[in-house]
C-alpha positions, 0 to 999 in steps of 0.5 A: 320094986314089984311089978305085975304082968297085968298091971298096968295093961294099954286103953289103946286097943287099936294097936298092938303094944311091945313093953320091954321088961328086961334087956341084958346081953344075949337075952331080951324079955318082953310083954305083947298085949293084943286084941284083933291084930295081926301081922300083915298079909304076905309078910313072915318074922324072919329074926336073927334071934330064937324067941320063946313066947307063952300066951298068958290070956287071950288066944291067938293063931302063929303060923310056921312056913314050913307047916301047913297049919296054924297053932291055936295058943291058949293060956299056958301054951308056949312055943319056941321059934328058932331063929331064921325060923319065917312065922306070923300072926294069923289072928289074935282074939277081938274081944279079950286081950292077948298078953304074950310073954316073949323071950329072945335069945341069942344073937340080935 
C-alpha cells in the first residue's frame, strides 16, 4: 500500500493533529501537523524516549532548557532530542501547516 506524508492532511487547524505511522518495538514514527500552536507556557516535554524530528513544511521554534535560545526549524532542518532532554514548542507557523516528522526511540 502506498501512502503520502501530505496526503491526507487535517481541515481542523485549531489543534495540533498526532498521526502514528508506524510502532514496532523500540521505535515509534509518527506525523505532527501544526498551524499556530504551541505548547503551554511553563510547561517542557521531558520524555523517557530519544525523539528524532525533521520539519518537513511550515516553520516552528523548539527551545531546549539548557540553552538560552530558541531554534528556528525550516524544511529540511532536523534535530535529535535525548531523552530526559526538557524542550518545548515556542511557535509553530499561523499561516501555513507545520508537518513534522518525528521518530522516537528507545525506552517508552
Amino acid at each position: 500500500m502506498l501512502n503520502n506524508l501530505f496526503s491526507p492532511l487535517p481541515v481542523d487547524k485549531t489543534q495540533e493533529h498526532f498521526d502514528e505511522l508506524l510502532a514496532r518495538p523500540g521505535v515509534r514514527i509518527e506525523r505532527i501537523v501544526s498551524q499556530g500552536q504551541a505548547s503551554p507556557a511553563d510547561f517542557w516535554y521531558d520524555q523517557p524516549q530519544g525523539e528524532w524530528v525533521v520539519v518537513l513544511s511550515g516553520s516552528a521554534g523548539l527551545r531546549f532548557a539548557h540553552e538560552s535560545s530558541e531554534r528556528v526549524l525550516r524544511p529540511g532542518d532536523f534535530v535529535e532530542i535525548p531523552a530526559h532532554c526538557r524542550h518545548r514548542v515556542e511557535w509553530t507557523d499561523s499561516v501555513l501547516l507545520t508537518v513534522w516528522l518525528a521518530v522516537h526511540f528507545g525506552d517508552s
